[in-house]
BALUMKE-445275 format. One record per residue: residue in one letter; x, y, z of N, C-alpha, C, CB in turn. Coordinates in Angstrom, 3 decimals. Glycine has a CB too. Example, Ala and Ser with C-alpha at 12.3 -4.5 7.8 and 13.67 -1.06 7.14 Angstrom:
BEGIN
> a,13.190,-5.690,7.800,12.300,-4.500,7.800,13.200,-3.300,7.800,11.308,-4.473,9.046
> s,12.850,-2.250,7.080,13.670,-1.060,7.140,12.900,0.030,7.870,14.084,-0.598,5.725
END
This chain:
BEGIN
> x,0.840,-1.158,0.000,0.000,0.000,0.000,0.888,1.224,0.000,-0.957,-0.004,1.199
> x,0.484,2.164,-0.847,1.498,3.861,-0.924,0.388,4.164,0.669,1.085,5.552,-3.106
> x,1.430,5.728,0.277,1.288,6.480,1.284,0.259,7.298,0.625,2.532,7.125,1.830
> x,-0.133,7.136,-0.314,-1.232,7.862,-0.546,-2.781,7.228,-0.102,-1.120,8.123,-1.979
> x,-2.686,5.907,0.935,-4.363,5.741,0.739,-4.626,5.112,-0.149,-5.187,6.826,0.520
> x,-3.323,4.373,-1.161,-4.414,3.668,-2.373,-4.031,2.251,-2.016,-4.093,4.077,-4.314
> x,-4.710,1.146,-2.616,-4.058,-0.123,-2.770,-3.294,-0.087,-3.776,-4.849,-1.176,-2.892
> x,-2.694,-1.562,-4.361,-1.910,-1.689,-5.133,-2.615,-1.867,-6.439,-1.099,-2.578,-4.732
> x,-4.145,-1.531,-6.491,-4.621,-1.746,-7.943,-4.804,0.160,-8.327,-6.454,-2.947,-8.008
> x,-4.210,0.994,-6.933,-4.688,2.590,-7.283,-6.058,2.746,-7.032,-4.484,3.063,-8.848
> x,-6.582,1.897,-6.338,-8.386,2.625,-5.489,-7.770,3.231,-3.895,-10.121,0.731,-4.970
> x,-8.167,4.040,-3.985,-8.294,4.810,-2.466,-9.310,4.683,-1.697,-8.275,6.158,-2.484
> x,-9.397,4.264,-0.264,-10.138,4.176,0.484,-11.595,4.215,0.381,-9.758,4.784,1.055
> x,-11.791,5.937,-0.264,-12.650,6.508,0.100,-13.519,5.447,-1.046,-12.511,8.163,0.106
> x,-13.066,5.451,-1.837,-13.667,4.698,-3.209,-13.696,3.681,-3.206,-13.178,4.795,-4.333
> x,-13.265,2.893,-2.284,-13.760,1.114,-1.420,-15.002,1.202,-0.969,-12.859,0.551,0.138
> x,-15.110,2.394,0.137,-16.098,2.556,0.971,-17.389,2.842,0.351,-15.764,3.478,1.822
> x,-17.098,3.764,-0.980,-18.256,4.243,-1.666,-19.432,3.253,-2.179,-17.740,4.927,-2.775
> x,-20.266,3.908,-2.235,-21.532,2.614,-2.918,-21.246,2.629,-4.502,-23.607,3.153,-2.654
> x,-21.334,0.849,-4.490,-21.828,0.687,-6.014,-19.989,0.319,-6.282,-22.801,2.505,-7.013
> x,-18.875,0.492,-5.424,-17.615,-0.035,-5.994,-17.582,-1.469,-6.000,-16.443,0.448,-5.271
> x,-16.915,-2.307,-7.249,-16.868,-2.960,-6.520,-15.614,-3.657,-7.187,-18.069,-3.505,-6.204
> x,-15.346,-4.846,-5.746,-13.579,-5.434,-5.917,-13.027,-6.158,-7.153,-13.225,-6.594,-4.790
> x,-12.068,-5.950,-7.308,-11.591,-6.606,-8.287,-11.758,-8.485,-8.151,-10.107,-6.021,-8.331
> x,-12.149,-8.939,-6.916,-12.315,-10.111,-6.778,-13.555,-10.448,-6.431,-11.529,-10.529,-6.073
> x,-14.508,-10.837,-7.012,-15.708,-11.238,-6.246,-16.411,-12.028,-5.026,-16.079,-11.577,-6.859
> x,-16.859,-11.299,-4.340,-17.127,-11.896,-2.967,-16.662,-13.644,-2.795,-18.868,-11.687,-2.715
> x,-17.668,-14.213,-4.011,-18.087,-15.533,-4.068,-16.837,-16.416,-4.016,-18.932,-15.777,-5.306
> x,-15.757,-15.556,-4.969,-14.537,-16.113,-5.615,-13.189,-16.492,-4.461,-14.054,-14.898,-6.774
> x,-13.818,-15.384,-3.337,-12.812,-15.428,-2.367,-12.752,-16.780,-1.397,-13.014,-14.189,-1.550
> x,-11.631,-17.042,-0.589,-11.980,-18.348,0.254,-10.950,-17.923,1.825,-11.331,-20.145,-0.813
> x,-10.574,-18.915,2.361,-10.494,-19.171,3.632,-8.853,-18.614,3.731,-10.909,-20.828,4.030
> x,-8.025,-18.936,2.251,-6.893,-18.545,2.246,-6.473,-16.952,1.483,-6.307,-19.688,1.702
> x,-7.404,-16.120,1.587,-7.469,-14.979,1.685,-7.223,-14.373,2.915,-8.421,-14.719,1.262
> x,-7.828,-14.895,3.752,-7.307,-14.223,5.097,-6.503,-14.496,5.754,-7.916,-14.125,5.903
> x,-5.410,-15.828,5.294,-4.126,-15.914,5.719,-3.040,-14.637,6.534,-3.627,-16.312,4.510
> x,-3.448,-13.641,6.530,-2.986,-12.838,6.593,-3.060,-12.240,8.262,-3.443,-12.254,5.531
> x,-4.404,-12.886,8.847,-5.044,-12.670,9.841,-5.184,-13.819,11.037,-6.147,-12.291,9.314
> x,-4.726,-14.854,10.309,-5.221,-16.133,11.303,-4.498,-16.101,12.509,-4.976,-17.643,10.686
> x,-3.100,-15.401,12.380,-2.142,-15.591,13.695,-3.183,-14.241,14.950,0.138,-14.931,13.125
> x,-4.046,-13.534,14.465,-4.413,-12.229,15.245,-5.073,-13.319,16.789,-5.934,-10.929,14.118
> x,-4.087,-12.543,17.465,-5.235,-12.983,18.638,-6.529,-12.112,18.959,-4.508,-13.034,20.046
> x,-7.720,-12.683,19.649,-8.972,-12.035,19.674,-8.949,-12.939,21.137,-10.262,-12.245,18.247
> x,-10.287,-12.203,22.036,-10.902,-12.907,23.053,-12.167,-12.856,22.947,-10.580,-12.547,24.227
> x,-12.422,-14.034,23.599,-13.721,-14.547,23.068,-14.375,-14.805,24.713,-13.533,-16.146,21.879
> x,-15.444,-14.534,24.492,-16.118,-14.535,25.995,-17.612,-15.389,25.611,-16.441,-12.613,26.723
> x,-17.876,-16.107,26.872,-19.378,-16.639,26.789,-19.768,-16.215,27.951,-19.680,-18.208,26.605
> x,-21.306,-15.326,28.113,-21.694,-15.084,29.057,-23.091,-15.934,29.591,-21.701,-13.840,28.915
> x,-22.809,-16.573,30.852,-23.687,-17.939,31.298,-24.630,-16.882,31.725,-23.062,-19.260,32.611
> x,-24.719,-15.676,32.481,-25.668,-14.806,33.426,-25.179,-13.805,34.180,-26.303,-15.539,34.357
> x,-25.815,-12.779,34.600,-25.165,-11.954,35.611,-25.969,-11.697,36.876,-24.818,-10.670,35.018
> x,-25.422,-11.587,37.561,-26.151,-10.692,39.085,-24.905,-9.923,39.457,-26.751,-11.863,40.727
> x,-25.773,-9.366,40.500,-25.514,-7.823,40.883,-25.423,-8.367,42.821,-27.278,-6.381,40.216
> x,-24.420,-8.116,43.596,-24.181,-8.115,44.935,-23.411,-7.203,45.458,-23.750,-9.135,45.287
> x,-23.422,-7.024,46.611,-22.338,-6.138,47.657,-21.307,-6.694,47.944,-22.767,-5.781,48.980
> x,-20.473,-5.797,47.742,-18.687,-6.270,48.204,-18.672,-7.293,49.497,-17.600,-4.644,48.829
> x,-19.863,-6.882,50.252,-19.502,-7.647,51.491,-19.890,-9.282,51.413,-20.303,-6.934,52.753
> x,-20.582,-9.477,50.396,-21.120,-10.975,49.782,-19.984,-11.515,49.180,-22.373,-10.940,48.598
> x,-19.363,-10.664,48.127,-18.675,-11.328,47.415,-17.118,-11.680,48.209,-18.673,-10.549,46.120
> x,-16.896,-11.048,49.394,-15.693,-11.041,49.972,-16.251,-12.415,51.053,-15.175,-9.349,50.675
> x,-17.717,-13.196,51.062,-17.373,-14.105,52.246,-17.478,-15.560,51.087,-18.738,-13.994,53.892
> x,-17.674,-15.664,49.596,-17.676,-16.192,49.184,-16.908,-17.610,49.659,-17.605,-15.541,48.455
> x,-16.584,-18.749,49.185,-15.991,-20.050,49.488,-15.888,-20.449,48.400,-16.606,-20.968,50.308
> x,-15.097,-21.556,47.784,-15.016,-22.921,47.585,-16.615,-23.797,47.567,-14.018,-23.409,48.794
> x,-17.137,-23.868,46.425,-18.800,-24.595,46.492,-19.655,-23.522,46.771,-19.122,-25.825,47.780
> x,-19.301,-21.862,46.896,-20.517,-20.967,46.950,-21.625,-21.422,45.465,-19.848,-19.124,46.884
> x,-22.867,-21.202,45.372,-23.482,-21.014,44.444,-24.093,-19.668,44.349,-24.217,-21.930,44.383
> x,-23.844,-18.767,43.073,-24.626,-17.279,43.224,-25.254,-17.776,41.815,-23.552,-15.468,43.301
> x,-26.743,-17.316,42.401,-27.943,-17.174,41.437,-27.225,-16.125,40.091,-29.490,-16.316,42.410
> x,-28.293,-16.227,38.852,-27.529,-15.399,38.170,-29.080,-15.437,37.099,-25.724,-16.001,37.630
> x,-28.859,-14.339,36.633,-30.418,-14.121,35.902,-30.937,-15.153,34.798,-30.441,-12.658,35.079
> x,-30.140,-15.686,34.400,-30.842,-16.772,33.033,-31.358,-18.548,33.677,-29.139,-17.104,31.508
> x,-31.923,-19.118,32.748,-32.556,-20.089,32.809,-31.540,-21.273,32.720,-33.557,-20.004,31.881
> x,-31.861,-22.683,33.183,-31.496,-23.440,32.386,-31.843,-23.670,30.862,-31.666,-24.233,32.959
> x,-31.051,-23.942,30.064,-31.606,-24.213,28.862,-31.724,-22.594,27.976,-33.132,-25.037,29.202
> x,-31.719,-21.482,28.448,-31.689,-20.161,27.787,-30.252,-20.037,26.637,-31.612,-18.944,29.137
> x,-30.430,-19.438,26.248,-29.098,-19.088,25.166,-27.840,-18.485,25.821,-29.535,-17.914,23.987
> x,-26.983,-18.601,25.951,-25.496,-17.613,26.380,-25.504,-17.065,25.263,-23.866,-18.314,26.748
> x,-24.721,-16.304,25.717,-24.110,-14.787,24.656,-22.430,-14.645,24.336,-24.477,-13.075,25.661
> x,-22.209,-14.454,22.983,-20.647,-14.801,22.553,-20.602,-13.810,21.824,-20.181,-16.186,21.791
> x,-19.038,-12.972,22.971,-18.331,-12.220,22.949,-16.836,-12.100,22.102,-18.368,-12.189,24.000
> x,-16.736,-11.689,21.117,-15.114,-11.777,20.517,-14.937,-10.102,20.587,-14.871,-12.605,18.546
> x,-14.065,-9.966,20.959,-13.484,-8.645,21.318,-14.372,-7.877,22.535,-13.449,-7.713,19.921
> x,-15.186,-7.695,23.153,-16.258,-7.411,23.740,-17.537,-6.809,23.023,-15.850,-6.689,24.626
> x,-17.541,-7.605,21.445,-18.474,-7.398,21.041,-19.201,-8.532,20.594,-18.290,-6.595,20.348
> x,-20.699,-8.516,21.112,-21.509,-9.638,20.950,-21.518,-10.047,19.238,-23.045,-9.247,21.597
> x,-21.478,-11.160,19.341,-21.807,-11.654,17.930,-22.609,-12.840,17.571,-20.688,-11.883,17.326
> x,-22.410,-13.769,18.431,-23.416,-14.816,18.482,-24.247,-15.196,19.425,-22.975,-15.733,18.284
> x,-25.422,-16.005,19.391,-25.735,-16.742,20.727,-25.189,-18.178,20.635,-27.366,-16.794,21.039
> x,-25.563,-18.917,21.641,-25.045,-20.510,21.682,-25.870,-21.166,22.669,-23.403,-20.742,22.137
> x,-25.232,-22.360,22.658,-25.657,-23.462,23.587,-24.694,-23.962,24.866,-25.869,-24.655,22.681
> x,-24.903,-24.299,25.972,-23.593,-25.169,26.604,-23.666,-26.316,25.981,-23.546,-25.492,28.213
> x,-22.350,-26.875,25.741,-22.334,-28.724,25.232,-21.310,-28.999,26.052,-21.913,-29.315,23.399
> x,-21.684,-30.235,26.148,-20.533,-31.239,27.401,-19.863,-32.222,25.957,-21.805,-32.736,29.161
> x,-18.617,-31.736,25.879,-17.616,-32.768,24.699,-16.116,-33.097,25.428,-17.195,-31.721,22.923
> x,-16.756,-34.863,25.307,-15.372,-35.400,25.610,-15.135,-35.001,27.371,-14.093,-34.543,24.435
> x,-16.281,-34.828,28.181,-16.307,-34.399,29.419,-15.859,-32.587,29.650,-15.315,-35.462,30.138
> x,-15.727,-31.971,28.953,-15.470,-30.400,28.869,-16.482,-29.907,28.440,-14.409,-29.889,28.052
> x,-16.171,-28.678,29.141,-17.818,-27.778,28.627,-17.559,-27.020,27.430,-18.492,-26.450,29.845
> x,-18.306,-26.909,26.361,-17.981,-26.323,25.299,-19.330,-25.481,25.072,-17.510,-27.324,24.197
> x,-19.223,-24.307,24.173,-20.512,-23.770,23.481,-20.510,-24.076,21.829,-20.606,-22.058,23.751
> x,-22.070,-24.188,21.314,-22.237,-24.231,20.296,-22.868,-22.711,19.930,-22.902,-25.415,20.080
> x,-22.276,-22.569,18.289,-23.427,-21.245,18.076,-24.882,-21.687,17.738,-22.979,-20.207,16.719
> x,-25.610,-21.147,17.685,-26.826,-21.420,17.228,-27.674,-20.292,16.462,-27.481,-21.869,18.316
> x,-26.723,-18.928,16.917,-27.297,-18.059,16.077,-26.254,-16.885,16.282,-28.866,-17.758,16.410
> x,-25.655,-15.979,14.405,-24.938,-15.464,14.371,-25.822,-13.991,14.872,-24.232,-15.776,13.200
> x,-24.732,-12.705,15.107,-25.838,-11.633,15.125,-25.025,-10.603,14.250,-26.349,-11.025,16.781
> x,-26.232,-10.226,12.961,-25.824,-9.624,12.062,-25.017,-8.021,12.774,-27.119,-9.557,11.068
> x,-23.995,-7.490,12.194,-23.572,-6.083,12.628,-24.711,-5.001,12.075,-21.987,-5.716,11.973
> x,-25.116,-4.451,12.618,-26.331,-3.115,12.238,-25.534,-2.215,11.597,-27.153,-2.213,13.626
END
């Protein structure tokens, strides 16, 4: 890439971004080894089982085997976090004796 903002075919940014451009490669055409480029990126990924809300003085007599309530159901959806931004829901799954999540539903970016 120059220092001008362009790629190496000479489109500039602004004219990526614009409506109606479009890539020299077609969406369809692209695959998994296009993004070679990215696979080493680390990201964090979070699943959220539930939350509650307590006083310092609860959470400081906690133990070993405490149980704290937490707002969701059995069986409700968790929520999956990559970067601290939601993107999917899921399932808990027990694989191979470990707890794992499944997605079950992506969430489009608005």
């Amino acid at each position: 890439m120059s220092s001008g903002g362009t790629d190496s075919d000479g489109v500039t940014f602004e004219e990526m971004a614009a409506p109606g451009h479009e890539s020299s490669v077609p969406f369809a055409e692209r695959s998994a080894a296009d993004l070679e480029g990215v696979f080493d990126v680390p990201v964090r990924i979070s699943v959220v089982l539930g939350r509650t809300r307590m006083p310092v003085a609860h959470l400081l007599r906690m133990d070993v085997g405490t149980v704290i309530e937490l707002d969701r159901q059995v069986g409700e959806a968790v929520e999956i976090y990559v970067n601290e931004r939601l993107v999917a829901r899921g399932e808990i799954v027990l694989v191979e004796n470990r707890l794992g999540v499944t997605m079950t539903e992506i969430i489009k970016a608005a």
